[in-house]
C-alpha positions as CSV (number, residue, x, y, z in Angstrom):
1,X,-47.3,40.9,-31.7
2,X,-49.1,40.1,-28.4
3,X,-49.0,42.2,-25.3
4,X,-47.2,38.7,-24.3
5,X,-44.7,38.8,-26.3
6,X,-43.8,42.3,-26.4
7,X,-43.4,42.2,-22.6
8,X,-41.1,39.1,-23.1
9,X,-38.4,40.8,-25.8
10,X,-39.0,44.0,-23.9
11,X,-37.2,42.1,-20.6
12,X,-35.0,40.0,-22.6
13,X,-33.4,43.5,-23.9
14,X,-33.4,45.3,-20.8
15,X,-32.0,42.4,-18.9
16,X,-29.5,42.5,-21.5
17,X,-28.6,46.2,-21.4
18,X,-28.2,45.6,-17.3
19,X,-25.8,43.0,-18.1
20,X,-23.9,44.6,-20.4
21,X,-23.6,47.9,-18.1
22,X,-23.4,46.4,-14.9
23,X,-26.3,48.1,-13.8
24,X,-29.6,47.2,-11.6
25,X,-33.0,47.9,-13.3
26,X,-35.8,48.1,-11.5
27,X,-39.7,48.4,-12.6
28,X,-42.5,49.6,-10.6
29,X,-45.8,48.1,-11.3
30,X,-49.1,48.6,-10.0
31,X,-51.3,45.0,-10.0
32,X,-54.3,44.7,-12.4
33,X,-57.7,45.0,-11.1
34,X,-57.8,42.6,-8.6
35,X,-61.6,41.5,-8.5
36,X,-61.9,38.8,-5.6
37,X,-59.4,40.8,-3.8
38,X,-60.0,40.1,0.0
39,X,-57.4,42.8,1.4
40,X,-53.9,40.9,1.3
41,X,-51.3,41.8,-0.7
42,X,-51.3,41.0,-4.3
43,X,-48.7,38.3,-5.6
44,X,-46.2,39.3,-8.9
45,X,-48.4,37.0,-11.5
46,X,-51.1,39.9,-10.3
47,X,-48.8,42.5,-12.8
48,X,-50.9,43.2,-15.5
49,X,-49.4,42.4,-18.7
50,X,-47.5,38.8,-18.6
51,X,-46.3,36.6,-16.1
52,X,-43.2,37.4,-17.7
53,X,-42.7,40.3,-15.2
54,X,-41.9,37.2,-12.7
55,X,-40.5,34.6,-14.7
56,X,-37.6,36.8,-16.1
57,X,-37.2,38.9,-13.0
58,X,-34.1,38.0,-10.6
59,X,-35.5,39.6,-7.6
60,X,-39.3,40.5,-6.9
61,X,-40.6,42.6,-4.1
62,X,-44.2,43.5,-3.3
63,X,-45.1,46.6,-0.8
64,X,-48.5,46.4,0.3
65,X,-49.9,48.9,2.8
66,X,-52.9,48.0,5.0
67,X,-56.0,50.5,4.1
68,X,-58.5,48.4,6.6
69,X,-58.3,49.8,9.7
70,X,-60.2,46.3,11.3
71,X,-57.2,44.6,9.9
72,X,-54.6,45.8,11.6
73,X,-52.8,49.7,12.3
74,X,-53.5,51.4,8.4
75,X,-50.3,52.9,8.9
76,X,-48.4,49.5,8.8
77,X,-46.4,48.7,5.6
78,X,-45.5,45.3,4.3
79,X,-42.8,44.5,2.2
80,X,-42.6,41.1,0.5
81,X,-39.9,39.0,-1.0
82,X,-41.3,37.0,-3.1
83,X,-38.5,35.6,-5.3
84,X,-34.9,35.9,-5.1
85,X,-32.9,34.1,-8.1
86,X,-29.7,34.5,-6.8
87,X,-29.8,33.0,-2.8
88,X,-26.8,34.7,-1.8
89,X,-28.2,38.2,-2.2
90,X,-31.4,37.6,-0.1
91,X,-34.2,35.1,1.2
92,X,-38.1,34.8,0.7
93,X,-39.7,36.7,3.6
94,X,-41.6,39.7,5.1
95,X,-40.6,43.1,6.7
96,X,-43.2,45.3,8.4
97,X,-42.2,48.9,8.5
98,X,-44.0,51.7,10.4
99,X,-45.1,55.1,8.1
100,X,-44.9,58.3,9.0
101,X,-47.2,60.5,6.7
102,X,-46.4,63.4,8.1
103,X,-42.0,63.0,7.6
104,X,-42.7,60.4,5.2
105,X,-40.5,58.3,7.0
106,X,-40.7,54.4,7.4
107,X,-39.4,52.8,10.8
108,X,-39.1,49.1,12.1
109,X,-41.9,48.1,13.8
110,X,-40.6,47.7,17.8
């Protein structure tokens, strides 16, 4: 069995077991090694593994935190919407958030 395919029955049975206990699941992936990376954040067919982690998926968010201080404050975080099945529950879009690494808190940007 390919990495491919494993990655697509393992979704089809958690999305099933969700159902089934009217539960959210959520994964948390890190991108694969992103070689012409030019500092932006990464998009969900970057998930190492299948693009199966974004053609099952019913929502998918990226957080991506700035770590070049010529960019922009390195304490700014962004939080990305990039697909939302269901349009009821949400819309495509950014949030920046302010953090705080010494409370750990994140704050709206004002």
């Amino acid at each position: 069995m390919t990495e491919t395919e494993y990655v697509s029955q393992m979704l089809t049975l958690v999305k099933r077991f969700a159902q089934h206990y009217a539960c959210h699941v959520w994964f948390v992936a890190h991108p694969r090694q992103l070689h012409n990376w030019i500092g932006g954040p990464p998009n969900l067919y970057d998930i190492s593994g299948s693009a199966h982690f974004i053609n099952k998926c019913d929502n998918g968010i990226v957080i991506h935190r700035n770590r070049d201080p010529e960019a922009g404050p390195i304490d700014q975080v962004q939080v990305c919407v990039r697909k939302v099945r269901n349009k009821v529950v949400g819309t495509i879009g950014d949030a920046f958030l302010s953090y705080n690494r010494v409370t750990g808190e994140f704050m709206d940007i004002v």
